[in-house]
MMTF fields as JSON, N, C-alpha, C and O atoms, coordinates in Angstrom:
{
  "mmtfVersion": "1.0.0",
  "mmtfProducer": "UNKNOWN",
  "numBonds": 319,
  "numAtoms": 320,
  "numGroups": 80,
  "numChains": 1,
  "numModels": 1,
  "chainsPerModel": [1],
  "groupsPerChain": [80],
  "chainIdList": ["A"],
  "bondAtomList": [4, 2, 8, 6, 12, 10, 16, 14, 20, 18, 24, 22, 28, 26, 32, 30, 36, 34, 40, 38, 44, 42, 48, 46, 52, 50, 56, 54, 60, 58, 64, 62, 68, 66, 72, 70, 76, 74, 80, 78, 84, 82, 88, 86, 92, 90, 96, 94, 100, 98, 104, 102, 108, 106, 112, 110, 116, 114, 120, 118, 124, 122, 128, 126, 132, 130, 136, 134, 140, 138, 144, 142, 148, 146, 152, 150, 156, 154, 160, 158, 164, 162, 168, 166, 172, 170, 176, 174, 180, 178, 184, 182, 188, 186, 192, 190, 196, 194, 200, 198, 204, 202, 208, 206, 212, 210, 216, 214, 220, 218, 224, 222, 228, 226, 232, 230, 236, 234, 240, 238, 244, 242, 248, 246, 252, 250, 256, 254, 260, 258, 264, 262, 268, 266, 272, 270, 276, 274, 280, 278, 284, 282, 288, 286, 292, 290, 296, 294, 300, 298, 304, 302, 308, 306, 312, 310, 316, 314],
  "bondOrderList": [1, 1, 1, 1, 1, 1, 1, 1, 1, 1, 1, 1, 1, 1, 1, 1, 1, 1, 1, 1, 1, 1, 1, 1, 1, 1, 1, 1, 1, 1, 1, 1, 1, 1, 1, 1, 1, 1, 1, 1, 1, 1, 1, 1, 1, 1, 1, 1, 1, 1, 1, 1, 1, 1, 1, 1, 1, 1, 1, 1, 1, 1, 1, 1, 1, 1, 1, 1, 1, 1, 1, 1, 1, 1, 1, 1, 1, 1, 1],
  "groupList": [{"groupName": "UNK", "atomNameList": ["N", "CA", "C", "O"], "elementList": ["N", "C", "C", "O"], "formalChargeList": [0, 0, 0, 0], "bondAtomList": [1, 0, 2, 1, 3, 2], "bondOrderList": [1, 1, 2], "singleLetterCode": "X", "chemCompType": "L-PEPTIDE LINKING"}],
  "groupTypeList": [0, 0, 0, 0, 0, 0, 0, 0, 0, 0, 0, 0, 0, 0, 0, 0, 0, 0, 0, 0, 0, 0, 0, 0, 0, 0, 0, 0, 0, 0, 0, 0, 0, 0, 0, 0, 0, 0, 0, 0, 0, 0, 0, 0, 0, 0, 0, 0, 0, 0, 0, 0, 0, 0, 0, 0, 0, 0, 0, 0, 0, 0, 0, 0, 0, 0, 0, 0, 0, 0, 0, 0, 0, 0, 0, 0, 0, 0, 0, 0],
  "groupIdList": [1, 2, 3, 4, 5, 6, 7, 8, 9, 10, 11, 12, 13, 14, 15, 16, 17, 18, 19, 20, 21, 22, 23, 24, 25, 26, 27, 28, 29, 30, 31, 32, 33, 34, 35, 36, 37, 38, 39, 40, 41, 42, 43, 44, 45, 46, 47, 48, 49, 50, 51, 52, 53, 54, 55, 56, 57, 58, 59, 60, 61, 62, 63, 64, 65, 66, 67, 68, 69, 70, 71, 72, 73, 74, 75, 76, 77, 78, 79, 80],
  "secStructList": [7, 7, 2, 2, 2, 2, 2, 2, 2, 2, 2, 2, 2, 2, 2, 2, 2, 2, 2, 2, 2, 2, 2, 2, 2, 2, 2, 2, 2, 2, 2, 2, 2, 2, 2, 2, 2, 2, 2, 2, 2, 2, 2, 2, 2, 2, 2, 2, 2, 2, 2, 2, 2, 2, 2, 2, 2, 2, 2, 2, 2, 2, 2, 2, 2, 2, 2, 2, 1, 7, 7, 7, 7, 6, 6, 6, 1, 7, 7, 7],
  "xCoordList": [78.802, 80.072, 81.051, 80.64, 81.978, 83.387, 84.06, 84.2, 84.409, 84.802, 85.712, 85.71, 86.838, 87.945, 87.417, 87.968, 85.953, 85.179, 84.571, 84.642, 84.029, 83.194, 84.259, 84.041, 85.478, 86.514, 87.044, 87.319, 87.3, 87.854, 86.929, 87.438, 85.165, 84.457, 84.231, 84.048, 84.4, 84.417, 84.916, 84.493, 86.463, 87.972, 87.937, 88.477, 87.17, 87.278, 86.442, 86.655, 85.023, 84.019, 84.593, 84.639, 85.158, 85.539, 87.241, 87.68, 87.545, 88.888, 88.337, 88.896, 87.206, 86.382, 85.761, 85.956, 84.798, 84.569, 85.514, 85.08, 86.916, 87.895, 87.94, 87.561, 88.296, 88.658, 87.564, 87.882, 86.494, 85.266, 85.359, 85.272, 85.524, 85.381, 87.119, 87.114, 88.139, 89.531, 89.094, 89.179, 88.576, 88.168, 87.228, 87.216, 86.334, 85.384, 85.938, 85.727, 86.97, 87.515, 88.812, 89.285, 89.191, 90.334, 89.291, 89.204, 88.314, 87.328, 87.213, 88.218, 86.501, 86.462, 87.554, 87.42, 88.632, 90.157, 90.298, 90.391, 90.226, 90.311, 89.622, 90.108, 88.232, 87.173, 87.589, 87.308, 88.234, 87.927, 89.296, 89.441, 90.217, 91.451, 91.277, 91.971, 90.532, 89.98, 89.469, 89.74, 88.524, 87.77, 88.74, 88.773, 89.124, 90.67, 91.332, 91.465, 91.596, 92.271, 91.089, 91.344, 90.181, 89.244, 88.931, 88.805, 88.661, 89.125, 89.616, 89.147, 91.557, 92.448, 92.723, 93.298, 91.974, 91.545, 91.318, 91.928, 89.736, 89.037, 89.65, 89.623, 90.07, 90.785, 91.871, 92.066, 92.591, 93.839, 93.103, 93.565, 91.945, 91.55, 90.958, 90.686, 90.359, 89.848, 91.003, 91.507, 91.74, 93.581, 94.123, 94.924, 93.602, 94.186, 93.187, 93.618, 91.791, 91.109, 91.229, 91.119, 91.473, 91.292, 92.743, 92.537, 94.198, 95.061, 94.955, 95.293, 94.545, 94.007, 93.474, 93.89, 92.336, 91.399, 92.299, 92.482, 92.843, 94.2, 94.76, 94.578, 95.816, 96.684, 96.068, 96.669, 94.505, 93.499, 93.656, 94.343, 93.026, 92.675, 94.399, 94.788, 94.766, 96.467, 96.896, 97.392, 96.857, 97.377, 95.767, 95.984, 94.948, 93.687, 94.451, 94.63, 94.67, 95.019, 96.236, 96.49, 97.065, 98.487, 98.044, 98.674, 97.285, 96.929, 96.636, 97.371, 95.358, 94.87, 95.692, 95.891, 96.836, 97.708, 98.396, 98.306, 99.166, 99.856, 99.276, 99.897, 98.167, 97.258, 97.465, 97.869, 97.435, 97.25, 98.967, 99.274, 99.904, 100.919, 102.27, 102.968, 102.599, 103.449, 104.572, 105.075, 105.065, 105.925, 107.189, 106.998, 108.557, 109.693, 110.184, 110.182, 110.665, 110.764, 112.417, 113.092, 112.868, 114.345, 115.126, 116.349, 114.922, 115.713, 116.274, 117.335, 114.557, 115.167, 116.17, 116.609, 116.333, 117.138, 118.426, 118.966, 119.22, 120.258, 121.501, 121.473, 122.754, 123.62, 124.283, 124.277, 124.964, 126.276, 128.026, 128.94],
  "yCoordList": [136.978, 136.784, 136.157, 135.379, 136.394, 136.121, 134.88, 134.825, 133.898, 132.542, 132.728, 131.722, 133.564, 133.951, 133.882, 133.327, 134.696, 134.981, 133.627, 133.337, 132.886, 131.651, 131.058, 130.888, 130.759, 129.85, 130.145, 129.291, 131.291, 131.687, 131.486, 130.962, 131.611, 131.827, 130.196, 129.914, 129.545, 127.722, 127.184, 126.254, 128.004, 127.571, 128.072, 127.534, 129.171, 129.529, 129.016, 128.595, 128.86, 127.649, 126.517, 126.257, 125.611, 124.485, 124.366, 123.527, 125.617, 125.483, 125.962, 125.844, 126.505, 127.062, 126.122, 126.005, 125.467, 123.903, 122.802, 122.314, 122.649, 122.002, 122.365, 121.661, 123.385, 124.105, 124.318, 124.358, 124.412, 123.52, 122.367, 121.884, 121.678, 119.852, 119.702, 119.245, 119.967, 119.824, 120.274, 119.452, 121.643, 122.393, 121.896, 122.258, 120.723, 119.691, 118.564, 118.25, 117.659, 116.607, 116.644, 115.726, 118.057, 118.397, 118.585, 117.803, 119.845, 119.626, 118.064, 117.682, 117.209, 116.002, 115.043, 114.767, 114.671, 114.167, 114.896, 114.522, 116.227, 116.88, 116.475, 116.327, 116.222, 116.339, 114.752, 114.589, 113.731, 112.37, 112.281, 111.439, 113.041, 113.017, 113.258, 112.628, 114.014, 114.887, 114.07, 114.053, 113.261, 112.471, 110.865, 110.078, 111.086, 109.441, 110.141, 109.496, 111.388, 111.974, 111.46, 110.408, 111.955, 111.411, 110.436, 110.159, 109.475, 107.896, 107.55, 107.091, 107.902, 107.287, 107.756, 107.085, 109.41, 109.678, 109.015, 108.714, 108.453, 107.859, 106.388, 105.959, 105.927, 104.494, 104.673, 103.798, 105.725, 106.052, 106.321, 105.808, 107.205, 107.079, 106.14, 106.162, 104.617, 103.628, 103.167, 103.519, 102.637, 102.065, 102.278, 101.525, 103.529, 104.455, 104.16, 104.148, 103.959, 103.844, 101.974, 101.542, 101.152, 100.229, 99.695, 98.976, 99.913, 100.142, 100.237, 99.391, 101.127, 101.769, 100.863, 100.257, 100.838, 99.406, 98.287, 98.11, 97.547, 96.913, 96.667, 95.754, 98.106, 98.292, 98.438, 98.184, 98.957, 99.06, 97.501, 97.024, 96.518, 95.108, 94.39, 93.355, 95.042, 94.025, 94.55, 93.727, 95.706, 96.282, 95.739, 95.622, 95.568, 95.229, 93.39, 93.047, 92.718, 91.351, 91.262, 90.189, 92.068, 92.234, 92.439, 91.681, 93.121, 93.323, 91.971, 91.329, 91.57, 90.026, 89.381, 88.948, 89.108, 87.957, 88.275, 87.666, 89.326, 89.517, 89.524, 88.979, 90.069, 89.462, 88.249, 87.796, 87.155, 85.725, 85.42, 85.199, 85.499, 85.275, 86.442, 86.708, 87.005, 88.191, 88.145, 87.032, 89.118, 89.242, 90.116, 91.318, 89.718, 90.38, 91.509, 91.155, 93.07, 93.334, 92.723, 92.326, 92.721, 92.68, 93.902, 93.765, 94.411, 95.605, 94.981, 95.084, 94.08, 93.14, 91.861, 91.265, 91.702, 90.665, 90.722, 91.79, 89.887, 90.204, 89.825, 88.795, 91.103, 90.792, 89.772, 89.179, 89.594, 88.238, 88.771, 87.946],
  "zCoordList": [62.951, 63.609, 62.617, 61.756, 62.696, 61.692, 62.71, 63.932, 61.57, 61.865, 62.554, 63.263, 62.976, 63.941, 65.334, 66.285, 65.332, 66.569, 67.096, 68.29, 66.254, 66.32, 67.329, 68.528, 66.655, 67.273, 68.255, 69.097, 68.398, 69.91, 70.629, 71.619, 70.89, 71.064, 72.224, 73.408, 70.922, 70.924, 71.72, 72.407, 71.739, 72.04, 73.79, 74.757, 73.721, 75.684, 76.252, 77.389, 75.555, 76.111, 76.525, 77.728, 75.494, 75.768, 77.224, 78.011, 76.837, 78.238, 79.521, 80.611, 79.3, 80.318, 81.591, 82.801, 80.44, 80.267, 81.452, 82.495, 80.844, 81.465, 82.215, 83.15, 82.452, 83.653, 84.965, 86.153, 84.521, 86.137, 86.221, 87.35, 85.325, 85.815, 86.575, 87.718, 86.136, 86.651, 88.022, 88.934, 88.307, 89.719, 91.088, 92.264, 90.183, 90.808, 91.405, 92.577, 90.264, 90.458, 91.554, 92.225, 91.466, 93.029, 94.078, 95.025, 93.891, 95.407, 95.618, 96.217, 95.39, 95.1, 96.111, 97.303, 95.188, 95.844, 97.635, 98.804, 96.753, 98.546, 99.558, 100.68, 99.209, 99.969, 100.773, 101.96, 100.007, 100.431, 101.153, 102.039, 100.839, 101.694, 102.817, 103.616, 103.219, 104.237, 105.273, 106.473, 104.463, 105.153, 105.894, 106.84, 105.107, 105.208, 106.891, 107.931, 106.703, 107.729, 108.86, 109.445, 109.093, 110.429, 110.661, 111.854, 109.7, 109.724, 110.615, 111.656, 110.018, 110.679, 112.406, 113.263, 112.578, 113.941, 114.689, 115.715, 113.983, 114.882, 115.457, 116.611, 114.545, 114.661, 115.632, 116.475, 115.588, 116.469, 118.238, 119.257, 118.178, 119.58, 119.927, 121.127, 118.965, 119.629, 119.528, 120.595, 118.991, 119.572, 120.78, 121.335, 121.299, 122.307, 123.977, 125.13, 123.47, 124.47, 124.939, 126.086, 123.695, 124.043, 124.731, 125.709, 124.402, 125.199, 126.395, 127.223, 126.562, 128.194, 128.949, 129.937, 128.269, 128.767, 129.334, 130.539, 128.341, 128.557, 129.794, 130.599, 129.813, 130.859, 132.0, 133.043, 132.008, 133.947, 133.92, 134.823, 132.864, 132.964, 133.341, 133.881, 133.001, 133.747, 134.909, 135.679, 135.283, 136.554, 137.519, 138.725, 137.276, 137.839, 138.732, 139.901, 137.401, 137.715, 138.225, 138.773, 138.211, 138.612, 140.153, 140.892, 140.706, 142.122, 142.657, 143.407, 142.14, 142.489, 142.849, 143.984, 141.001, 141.822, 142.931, 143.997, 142.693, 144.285, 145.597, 146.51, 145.814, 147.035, 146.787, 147.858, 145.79, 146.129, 146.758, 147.93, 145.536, 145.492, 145.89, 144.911, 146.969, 147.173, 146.246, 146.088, 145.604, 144.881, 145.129, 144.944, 145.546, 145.813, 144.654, 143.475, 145.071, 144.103, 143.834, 144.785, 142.593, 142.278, 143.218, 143.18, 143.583, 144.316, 145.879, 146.494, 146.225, 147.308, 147.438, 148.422, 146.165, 146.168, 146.722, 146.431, 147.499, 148.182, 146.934, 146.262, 146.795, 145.946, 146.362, 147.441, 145.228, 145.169, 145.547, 145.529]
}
């Protein structure tokens, strides 16, 4: 083989080369972006369920007190 051949030879190996590891290291990035995305899912529907939770647990006690204590709405209030 003639040293022209050697080098080109060398020269597409080695960009070849680059060019799977560059192709790995994006699957890679991608792969963990990906994963960040369901993360922040999951975190968003326990935010969401525990909210909830929440608002049954205050409208729950909101009943109570008013059985204890009756509450007027503002609508009844007589104007001025």
């Amino acid at each position: 083989m003639s040293r022209a051949s050697k080098v080109t030879l060398g020269l597409v190996t080695a960009v070849t080369g680059l060019i799977v590891v560059a192709v790995h290291n994006t699957q890679v990035t991608e792969r963990e972006a990906m994963h960040q995305g369901v993360v922040r899912d999951e975190e968003r529907q326990r935010l969401k369920r525990e909210r909830a939770l929440d608002f049954e647990m205050s409208a729950k006690l909101r009943e109570e007190y008013e059985k204890l204590q009756p509450v007027s709405n503002s609508e009844d209030k007589p104007k001025r």
